[in-house]
N, CA, C and O atoms as CSV, one atom per row, in Angstrom:
chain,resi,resn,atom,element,x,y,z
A,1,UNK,N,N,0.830,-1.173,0.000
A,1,UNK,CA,C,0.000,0.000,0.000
A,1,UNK,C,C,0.873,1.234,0.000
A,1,UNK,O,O,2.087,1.207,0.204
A,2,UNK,N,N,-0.029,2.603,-0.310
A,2,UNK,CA,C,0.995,3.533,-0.206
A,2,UNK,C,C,-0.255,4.784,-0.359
A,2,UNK,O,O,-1.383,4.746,-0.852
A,3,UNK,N,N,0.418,5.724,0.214
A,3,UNK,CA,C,-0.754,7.052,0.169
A,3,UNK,C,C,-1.100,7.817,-0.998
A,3,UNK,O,O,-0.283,8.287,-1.790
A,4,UNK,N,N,-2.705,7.950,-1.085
A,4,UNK,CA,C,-2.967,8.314,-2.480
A,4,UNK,C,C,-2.776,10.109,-2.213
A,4,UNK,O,O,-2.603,10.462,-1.047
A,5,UNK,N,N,-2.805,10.953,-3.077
A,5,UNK,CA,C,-2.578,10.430,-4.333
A,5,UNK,C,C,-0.957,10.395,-4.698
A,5,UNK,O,O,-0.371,10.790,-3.690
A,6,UNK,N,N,-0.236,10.155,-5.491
A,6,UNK,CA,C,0.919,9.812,-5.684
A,6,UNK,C,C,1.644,8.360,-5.195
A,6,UNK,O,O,2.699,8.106,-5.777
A,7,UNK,N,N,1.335,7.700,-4.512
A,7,UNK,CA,C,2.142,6.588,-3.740
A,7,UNK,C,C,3.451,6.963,-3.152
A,7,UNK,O,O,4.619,6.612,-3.321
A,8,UNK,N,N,2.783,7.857,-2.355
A,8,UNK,CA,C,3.753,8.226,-1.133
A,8,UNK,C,C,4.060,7.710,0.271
A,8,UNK,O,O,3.691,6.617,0.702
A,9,UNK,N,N,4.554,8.336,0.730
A,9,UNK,CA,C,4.569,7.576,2.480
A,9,UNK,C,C,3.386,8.039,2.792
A,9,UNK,O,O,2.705,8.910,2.253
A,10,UNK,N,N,3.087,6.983,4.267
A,10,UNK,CA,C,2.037,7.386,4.814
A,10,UNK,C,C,2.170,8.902,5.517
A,10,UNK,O,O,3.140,9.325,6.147
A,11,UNK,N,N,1.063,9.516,5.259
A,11,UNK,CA,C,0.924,11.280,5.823
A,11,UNK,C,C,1.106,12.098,4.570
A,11,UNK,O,O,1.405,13.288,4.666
A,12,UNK,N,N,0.967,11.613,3.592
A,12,UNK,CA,C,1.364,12.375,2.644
A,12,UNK,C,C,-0.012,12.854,1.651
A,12,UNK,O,O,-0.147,13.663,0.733
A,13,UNK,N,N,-0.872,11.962,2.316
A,13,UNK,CA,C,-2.408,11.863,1.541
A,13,UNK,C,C,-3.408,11.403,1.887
A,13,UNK,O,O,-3.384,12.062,2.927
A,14,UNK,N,N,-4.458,10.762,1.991
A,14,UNK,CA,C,-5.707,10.791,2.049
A,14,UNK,C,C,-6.255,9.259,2.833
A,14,UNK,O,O,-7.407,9.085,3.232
A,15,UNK,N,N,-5.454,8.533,2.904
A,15,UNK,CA,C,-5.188,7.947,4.244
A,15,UNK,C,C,-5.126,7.701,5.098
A,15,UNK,O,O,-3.981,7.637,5.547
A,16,UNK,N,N,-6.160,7.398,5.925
A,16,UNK,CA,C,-5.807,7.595,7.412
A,16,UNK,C,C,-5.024,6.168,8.064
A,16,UNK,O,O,-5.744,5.333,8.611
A,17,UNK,N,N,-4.059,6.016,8.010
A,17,UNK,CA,C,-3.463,4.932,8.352
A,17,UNK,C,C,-3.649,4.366,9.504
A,17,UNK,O,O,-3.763,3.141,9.549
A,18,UNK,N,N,-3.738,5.399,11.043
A,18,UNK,CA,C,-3.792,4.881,12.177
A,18,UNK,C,C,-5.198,3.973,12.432
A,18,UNK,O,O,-5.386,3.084,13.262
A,19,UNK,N,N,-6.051,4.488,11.484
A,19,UNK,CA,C,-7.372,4.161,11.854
A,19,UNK,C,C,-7.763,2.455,10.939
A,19,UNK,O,O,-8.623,1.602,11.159
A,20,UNK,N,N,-6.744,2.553,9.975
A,20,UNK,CA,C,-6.040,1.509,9.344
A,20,UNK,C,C,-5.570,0.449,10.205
A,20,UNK,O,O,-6.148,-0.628,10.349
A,21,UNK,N,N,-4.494,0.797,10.772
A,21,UNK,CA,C,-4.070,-0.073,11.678
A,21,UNK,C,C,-4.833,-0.521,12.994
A,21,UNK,O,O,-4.570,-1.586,13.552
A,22,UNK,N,N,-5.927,0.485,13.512
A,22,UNK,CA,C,-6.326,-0.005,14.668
A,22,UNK,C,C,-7.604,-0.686,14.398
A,22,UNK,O,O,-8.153,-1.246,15.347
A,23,UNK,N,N,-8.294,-0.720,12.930
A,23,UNK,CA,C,-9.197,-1.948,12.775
A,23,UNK,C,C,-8.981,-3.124,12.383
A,23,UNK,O,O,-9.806,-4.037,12.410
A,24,UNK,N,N,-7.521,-3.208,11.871
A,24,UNK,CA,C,-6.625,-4.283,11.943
A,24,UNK,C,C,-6.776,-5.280,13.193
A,24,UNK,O,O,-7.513,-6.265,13.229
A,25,UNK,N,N,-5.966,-4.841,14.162
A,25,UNK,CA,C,-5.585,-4.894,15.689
A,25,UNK,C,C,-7.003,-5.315,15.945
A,25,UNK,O,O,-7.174,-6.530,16.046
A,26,UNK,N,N,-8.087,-4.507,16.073
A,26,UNK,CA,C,-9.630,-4.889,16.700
A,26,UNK,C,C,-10.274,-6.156,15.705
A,26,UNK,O,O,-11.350,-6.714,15.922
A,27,UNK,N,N,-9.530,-6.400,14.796
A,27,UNK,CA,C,-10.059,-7.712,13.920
A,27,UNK,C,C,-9.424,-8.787,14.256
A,27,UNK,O,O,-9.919,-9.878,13.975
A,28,UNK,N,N,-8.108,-8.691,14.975
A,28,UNK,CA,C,-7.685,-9.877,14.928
A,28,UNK,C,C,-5.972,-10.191,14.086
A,28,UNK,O,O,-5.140,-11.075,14.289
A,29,UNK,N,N,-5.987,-9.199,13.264
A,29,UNK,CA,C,-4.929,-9.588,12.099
A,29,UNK,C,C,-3.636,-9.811,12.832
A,29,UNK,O,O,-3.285,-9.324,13.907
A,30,UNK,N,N,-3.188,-10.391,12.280
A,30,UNK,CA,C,-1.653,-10.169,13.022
A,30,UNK,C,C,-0.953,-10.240,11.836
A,30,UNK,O,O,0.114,-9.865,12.323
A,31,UNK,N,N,-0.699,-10.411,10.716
A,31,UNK,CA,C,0.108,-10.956,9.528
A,31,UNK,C,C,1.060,-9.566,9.151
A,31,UNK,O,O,1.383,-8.778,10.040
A,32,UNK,N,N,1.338,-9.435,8.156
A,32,UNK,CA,C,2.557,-8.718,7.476
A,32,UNK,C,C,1.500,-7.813,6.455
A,32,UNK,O,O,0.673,-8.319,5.696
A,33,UNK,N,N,1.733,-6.443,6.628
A,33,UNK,CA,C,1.272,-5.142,6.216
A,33,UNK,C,C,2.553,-4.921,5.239
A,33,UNK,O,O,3.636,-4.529,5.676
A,34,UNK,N,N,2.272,-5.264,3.640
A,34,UNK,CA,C,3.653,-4.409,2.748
A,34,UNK,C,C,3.351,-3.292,2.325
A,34,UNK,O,O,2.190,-3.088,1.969
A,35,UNK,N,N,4.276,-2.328,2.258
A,35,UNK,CA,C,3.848,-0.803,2.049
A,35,UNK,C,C,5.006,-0.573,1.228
A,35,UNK,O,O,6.168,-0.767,1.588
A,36,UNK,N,N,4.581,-0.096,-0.038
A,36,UNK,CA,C,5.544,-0.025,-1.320
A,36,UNK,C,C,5.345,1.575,-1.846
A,36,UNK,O,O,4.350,1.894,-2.498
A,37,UNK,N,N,6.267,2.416,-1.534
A,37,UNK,CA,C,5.578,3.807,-2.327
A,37,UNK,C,C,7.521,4.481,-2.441
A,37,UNK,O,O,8.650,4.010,-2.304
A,38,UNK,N,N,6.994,5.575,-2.709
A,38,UNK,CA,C,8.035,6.908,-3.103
A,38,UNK,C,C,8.533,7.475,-1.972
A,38,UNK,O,O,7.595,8.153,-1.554
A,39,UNK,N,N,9.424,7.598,-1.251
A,39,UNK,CA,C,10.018,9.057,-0.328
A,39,UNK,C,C,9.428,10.558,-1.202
A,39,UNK,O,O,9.797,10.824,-2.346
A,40,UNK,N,N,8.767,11.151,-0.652
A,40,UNK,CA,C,8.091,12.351,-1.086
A,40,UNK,C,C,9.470,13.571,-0.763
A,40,UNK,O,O,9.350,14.583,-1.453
A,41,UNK,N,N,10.225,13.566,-0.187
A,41,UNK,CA,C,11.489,14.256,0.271
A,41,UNK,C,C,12.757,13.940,0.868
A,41,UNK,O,O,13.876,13.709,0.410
A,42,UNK,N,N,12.282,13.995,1.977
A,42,UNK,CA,C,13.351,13.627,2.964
A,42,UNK,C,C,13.733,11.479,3.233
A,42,UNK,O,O,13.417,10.897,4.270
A,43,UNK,N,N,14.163,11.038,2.476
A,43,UNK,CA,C,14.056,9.514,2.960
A,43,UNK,C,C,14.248,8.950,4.193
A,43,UNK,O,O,14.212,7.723,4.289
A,44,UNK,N,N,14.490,9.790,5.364
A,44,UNK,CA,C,14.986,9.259,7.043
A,44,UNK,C,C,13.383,9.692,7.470
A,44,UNK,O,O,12.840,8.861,8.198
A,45,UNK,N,N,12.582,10.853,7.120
A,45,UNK,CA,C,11.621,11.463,7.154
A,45,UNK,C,C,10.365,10.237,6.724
A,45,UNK,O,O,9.358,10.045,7.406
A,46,UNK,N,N,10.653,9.605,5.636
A,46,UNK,CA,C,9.983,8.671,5.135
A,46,UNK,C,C,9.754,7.462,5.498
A,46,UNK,O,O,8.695,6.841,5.582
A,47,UNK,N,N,11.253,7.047,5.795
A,47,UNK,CA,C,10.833,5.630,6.874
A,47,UNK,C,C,10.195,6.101,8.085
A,47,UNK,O,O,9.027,5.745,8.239
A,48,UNK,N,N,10.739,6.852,9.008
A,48,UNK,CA,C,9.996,7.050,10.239
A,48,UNK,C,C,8.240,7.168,9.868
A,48,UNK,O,O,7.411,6.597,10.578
A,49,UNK,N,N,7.882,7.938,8.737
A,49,UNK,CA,C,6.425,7.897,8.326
A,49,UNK,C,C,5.691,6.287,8.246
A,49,UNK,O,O,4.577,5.975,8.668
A,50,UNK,N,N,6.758,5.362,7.529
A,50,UNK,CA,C,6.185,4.364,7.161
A,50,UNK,C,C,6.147,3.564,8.771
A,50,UNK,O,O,4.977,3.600,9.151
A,51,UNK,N,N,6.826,3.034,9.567
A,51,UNK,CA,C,7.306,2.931,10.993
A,51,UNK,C,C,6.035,3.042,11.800
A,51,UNK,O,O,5.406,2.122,12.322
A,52,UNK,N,N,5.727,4.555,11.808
A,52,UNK,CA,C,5.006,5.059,12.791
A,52,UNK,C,C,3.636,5.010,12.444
A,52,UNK,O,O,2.686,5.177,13.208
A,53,UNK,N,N,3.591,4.627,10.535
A,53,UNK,CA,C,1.694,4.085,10.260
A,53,UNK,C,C,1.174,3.373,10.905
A,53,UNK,O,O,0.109,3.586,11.485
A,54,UNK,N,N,1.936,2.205,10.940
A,54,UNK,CA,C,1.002,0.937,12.084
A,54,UNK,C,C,1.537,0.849,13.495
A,54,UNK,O,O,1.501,-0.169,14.186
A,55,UNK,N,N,1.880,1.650,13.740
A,55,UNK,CA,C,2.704,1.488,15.350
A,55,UNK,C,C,1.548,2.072,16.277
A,55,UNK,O,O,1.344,3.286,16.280
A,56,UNK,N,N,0.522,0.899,17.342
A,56,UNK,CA,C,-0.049,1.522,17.893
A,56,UNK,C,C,0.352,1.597,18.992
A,56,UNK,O,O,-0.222,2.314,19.811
């Protein structure tokens, strides 16, 4: 996954990721979330974005 529009990091768009991740968590999931997109700028900026999407 990756944030629309562009396929950016998460925070970059229209996404709400946390809310993503916490109906995850309230379902049950436990498996592997892949998140494939662009660094929109900064790339240290970008991982910490991707990191902190599902981190509840």
């Amino acid at each position: 996954m990756a944030d629309v529009p562009g396929r950016r990091e998460p925070g970059t768009g229209e996404i709400n990721y946390p809310a993503v991740a916490r109906t995850l968590a309230a379902l049950g999931y436990d498996g592997t979330v892949a998140m494939e997109a662009w660094a929109s700028d900064d790339s240290e900026l970008a991982l910490e974005r991707f990191r902190s999407a599902f981190t509840l």
